[in-house]
Structure formats: C-alpha cells, structure tokens
N, C-alpha and C positions, 0 to 999 in steps of 0.2 A: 436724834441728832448724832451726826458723827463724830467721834471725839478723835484727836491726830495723835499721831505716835512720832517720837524722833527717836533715832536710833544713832548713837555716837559709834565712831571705831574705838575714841579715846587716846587716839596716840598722836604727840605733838600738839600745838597749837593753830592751826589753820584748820583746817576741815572741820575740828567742834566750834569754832569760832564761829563759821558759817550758821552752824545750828543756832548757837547762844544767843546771837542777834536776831533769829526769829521768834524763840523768845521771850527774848527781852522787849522788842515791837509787841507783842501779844499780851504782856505785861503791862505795858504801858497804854496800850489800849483797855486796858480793864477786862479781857479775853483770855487771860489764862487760864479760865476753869474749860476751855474748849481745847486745851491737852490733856489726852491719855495717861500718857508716860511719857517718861524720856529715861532712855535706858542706854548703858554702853555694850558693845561685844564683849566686852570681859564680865560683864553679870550676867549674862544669857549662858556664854560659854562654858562647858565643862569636858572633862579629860583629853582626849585628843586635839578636838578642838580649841579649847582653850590652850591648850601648850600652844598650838601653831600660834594663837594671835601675840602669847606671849613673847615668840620669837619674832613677830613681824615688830613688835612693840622695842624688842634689843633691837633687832635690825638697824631700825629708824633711828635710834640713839646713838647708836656707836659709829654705825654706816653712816651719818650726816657728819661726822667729825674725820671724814678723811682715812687714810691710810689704807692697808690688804683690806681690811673689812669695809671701809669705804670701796674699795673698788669690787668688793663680793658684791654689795647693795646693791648698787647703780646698775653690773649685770643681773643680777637679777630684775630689775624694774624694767632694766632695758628689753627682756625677754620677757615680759610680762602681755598675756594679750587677755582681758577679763572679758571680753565677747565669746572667748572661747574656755574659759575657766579648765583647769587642770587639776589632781585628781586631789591636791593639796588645801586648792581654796575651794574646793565642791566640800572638802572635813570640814574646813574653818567655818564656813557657812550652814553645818546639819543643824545646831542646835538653833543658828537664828533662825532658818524654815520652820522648824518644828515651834518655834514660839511664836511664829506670826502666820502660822497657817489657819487659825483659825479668830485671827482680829480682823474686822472687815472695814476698818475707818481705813483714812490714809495715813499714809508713812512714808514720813520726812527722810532721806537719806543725805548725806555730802560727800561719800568719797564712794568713786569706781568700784572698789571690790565690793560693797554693798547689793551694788545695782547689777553688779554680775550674781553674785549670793540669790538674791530677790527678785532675778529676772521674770518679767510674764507676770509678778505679783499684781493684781488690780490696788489702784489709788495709789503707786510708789509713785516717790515726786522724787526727784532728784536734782537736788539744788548746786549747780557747780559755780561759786561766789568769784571764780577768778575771772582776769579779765584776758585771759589766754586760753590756749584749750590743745596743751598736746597729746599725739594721739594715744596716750594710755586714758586719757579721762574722755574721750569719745565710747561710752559702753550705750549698747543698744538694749531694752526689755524695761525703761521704766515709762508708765504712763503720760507724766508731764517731767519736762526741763525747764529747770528756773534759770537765766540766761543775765548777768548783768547787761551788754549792747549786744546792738543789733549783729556785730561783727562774731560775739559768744555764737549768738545764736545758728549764724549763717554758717556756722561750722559744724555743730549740730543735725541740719535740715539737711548740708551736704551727706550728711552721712548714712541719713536715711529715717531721720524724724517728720515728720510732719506738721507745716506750719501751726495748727490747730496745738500742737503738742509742745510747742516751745512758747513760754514766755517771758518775755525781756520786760525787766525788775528794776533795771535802775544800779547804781554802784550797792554793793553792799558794805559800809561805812555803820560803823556802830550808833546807834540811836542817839547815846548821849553825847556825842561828837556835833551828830546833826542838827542837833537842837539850838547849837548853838556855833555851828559854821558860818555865818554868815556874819557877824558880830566878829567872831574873833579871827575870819578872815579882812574884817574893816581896818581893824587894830595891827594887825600885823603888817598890811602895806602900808601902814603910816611907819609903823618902828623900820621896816626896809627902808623907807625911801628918807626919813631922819631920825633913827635912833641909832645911839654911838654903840650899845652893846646889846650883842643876840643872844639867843637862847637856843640850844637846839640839843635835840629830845633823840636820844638812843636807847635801839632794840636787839637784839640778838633773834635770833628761830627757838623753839621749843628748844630744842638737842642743844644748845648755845656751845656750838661747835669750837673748836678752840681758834682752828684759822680764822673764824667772826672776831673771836672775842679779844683773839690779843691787835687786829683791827682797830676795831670799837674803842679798846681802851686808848691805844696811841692818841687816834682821833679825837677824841675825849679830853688828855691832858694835851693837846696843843690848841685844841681848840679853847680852854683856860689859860694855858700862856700865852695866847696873844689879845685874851682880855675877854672872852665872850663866859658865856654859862653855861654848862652841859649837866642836864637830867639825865643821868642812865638808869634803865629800868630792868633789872637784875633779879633773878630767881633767887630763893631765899637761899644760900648757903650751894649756890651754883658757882661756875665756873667763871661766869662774868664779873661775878659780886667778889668772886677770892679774886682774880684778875686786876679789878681798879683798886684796892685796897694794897696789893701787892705794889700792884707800879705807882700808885698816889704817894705812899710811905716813900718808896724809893727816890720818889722825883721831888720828896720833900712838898706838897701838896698833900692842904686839909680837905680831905672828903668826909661828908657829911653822911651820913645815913640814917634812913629813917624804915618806918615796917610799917604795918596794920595798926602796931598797940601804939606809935608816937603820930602828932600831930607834922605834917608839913610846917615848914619855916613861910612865918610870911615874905618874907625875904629870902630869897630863893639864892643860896651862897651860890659861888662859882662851881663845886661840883656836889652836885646832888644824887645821892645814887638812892635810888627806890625800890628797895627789896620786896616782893612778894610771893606770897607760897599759893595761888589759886591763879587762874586765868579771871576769875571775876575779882581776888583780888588789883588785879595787874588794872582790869578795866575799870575799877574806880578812881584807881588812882590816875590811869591816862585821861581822864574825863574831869578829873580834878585840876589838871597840870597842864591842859591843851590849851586854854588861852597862853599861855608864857612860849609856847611853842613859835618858834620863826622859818625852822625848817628841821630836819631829821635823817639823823644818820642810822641805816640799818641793811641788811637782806633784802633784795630783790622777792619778797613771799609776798604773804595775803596784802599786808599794809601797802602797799604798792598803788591799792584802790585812796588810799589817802591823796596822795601827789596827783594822782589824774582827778580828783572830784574836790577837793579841801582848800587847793592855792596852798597847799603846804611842800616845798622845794626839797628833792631828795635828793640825799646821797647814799649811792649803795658802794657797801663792799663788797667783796671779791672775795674766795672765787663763789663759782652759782654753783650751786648743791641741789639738786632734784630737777627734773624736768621742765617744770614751772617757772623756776627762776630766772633762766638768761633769755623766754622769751620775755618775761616781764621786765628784765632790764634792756632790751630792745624794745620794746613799745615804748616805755617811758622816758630814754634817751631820744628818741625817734620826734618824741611829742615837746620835748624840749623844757621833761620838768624835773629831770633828774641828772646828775653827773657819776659817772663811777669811781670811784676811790679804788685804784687798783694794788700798787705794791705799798712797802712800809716804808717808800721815801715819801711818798701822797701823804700818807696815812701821820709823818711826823711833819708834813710842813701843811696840814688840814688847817690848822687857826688862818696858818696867813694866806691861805690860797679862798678862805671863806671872808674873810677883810678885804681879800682883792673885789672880790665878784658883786659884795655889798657895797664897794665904792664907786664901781662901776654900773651900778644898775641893773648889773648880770642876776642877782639874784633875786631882784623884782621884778624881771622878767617871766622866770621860771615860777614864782607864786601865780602869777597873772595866766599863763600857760597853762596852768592847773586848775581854774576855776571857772564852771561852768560848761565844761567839756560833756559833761555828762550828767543825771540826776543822781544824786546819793541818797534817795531814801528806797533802797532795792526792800532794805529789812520790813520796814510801814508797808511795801507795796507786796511784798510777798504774803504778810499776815490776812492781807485784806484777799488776797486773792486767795488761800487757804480757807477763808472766810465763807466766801461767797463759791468758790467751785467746789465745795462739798458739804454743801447745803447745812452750812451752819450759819450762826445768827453773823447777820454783816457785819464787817470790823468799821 
C-alpha cells in the first residue's frame, strides 16, 4: 500500500493550511495511518539550503508589512518564473530531491516552488486551494492538480496540463466549519434579517502586517461603538493582539482576552480578542466561535473561500499584499459577497456603515450570494481521491 507524504514550505498561514485540511479530512475519516510523513522544508534543509529558505521565510515576514523591503519582496516574486527555476531555488530544493528521491508513494505539495523543486517527480499532486490562479502558481512537472472550480482548473489545462490531470475538488473550507455550515448558515440569516446586534469575526495574514492591523483594530472598535460584537483572532503576543490592547485602553474600551489555558465566555462581550500560538490552535477556536459569526472582517487571502461557499459577508481591507489577493478581492466584489474597506475614514465610520447595510437588507443579500455557489467539502473530496488514485484502502 502506498503511504502519502505532505511536504510543507512552513511559512505563513495559507499554503500549510491547504495541507492541514487534508489532514484533518483523513483524520476524520479514520485514514490517517494512510500518511507517511508530513514534514516541513526547514527539517529536510540544511546549510546552504536551509539559509535560503530561511531568508525566503524573513522575506515573507517583513516583505508582507510594506515599506523598501516590501517593495524588495514583491520584485522579486514579480521576477519569479518557477517553470524555469534559477540557480538559487535549484540550492533551496538539493536536499528536498535528495530526501524524496528514493520514497515512491505520492507527495502532497501546496506551493509553486515545491512543484518547481520536484518537477518530473512521479505521484507529486499539487494542490493549489485558491480560487484564483496567478501566473507564478501556474508551475508545469507535477502529475496531478487539485483545482477548487472549474474556472482553477481551466487555467491549468490552458497552460498545458491535461484534462485527465486536473481535478476540481470543491471549495477548500475547513472540515470542522463544514460540518456544520448549513445550520449555522440557517441561524445567521435569521439574525440578518431580525437581530438587533451582529457579531463579526477578524483575521489578519500570518505576517499580521501592520497596515492590516492598525485596519482591523479601528474596524473592530467602531464596529463596538455602534453596538455590534467583534472577535478578533490575534497571534499570541503579535502585532495585532498589542494593536487592540493598545487602542481599546486608549478608546477606554474593555477588551477581553482569552488563550488555549482559559475557557471562552458564554457570553461573548463586545470585544473578544482570541490569542493563539498554533494554526491548529487558531482553528479550534475559529471552529468553536463560527456559529456567533454574521460576517468577517479581514485580507483578501485563503479565507476568501469562506465568503464564496459559507454565506459568510466579507469585508476586506486594504491594501492587497501578494499576488493572490487583489485577484481574490475582484472575484469576491465581482460576485457581490464582499465590500472593501479601503482608507481609515471607512475603517472609523465601519460600525455605522455595517448598521446601514444590516437595515437595509444589503447584508443579507451578500450572505445569500455566498451560499451554494460552489461545494465546500474540496478537503473530504481530495482525501477520497488520494484514497482511491493511489491504490490505497478507499476513504
């Protein structure tokens, strides 16, 4: 029997997230002994190689926050062509060749320089979870592409895959969300269409860049002065968690906080901030706190798959940072389930301009827009086909 391999980059939150949720499906199917490993580039990597990932790793951190080094990043990704790999990412990727030259199951990947690294390897899958596709993530050399629509796909096939070789998955939306979308998408268009006060659920990007987060937090306290409830979900001892602490004190506004070791309030106060130090902490708790959700303020990034598949109403902030983001805030404006919060006069009159939209029906419009557009069990549907296309015991 073949046993699978995933292999993480490790940096940021989107692209292992992709992984996580496979998974976490595989988990829940009772199928996790039908994984290998899961291993990141930085435990494979050593000397030269590993320095490089370590700088792709600062890169990403400091580069998603704007400024000279912000704009170092961005050229460089903008000159980035992984079909043609350079003489930098052929280092970065010696030791991963050399550790998966001789496993012969298949092997999960989610980000572009992987699938450049790995090209030509039999059984690589390449799972690209977004519902966009610009062209640094079109890399040609992996056997199969896991595609959320038909639209992923057809972008793919143009490029020079072959139908046989793509397949369309469905949203990738976290399992423990799915299980219970349909319920707590029931409950929510009842509280739109008459409950006096909302709740709405903020995120920042891994790098929790500062132009997000001084956003986020305005968004946050006026979204409480004009009476609603805001959960912000804050990395432990991050920029966003010192951010709402810093302006809550100032705006004379009690925020609440809680972590891993204390229990959620059953009474969800006006600001709720949710510190955690894991991404699997972060996803128990978003999986604990998503019925209370009415709509969500964050980055145009992975969760974006939320607003197109959940009937959960977005608002992104500004500006878009990576590739990925302003088409994703174009498709979701486009589709009529998202608004953009763009300067910090948006961003201080956000409570009454979300009182407006709620009075108006505007933002029961936008849940209803969001739901059923697409299927969201991509994660269940990719475990099964991992299952069944490499001859392991069916999911």
């Amino acid at each position: 029997m073949d046993r699978i391999s995933f292999l993480y980059t490790g940096i940021g939150r989107g692209h292992p997230f992709y992984l996580d949720g496979i998974i976490e499906a595989m988990v829940r199917h009772g199928k996790i002994g039908l994984v290998r490993n899961q291993a990141s580039v930085f435990e494979i990597s050593r000397g030269l190689a590993r320095l490089g990932w370590n700088l792709a790793g600062w890169l990403y951190q400091r580069g998603s926050s704007g400024g000279l080094i912000g704009k170092l990043y961005a050229a460089i990704r903008g000159r980035t062509d992984y079909n043609q790999p350079g003489l930098m990412l052929k280092l970065m990727g010696r030791d991963i060749r050399r550790e998966y030259n001789d496993v012969t199951g298949p092997l999960v990947v989610a980000h572009p320089t992987l699938v450049a690294v790995l090209k030509g390897r039999q059984k690589l899958v390449y799972q690209h979870g977004e519902v966009v596709v610009p062209e640094e993530a079109v890399v040609m050399g992996a056997e199969k592409v896991l595609a959320p629509t038909d639209e992923v796909a057809e972008r793919f096939k143009s490029a020079g895959y072959g139908d046989g070789d793509v397949v369309v998955t469905g949203l990738c939306v976290e399992p423990a969300l799915v299980s219970q979308a349909e319920d707590v998408y029931t409950a929510r268009r009842m509280r739109l269409e008459t409950g006096p006060t909302l709740t709405g659920a903020f995120f920042s990007s891994g790098a929790e860049p500062i132009s997000h987060v001084e956003k986020l937090a305005a968004c946050a306290i006026s979204l409480i002065e004009a009476g609603g409830r805001a959960v912000v979900f804050a990395r432990k001892d991050g920029h966003l968690s010192r951010t709402i602490r810093l302006r809550s004190e100032a705006d004379g506004k009690d925020a609440h906080f809680v972590d891993a070791s204390e229990f959620i309030p059953a009474d969800i106060p006006a600001l709720l901030v949710v510190e955690y130090g894991s991404r699997r902490e972060e996803n128990i708790f978003t999986a604990r706190l998503f019925p209370e959700f009415d709509f969500f303020v964050a980055p145009s990034h992975e969760r974006s798959n939320w607003a197109l598949g959940l009937g959960l109403p977005m608002f992104i902030v500004q500006p878009c940072i990576g590739p990925f983001a302003p088409l994703n805030e174009a498709l979701l404006v486009d589709a009529g389930v998202a608004e953009v919060v763009t300067g910090d006069e948006d961003c201080g009159r956000f409570g009454e301009h979300l009182a407006q939209l709620h009075r108006s029906g505007e933002l029961d419009k936008m849940a209803s827009a969001g739901w059923g557009r697409h299927k969201i069990d991509g994660f269940a549907r990719i475990a099964e086909f991992l299952g069944n296309q490499y001859n392991t015991d069916s999911l």
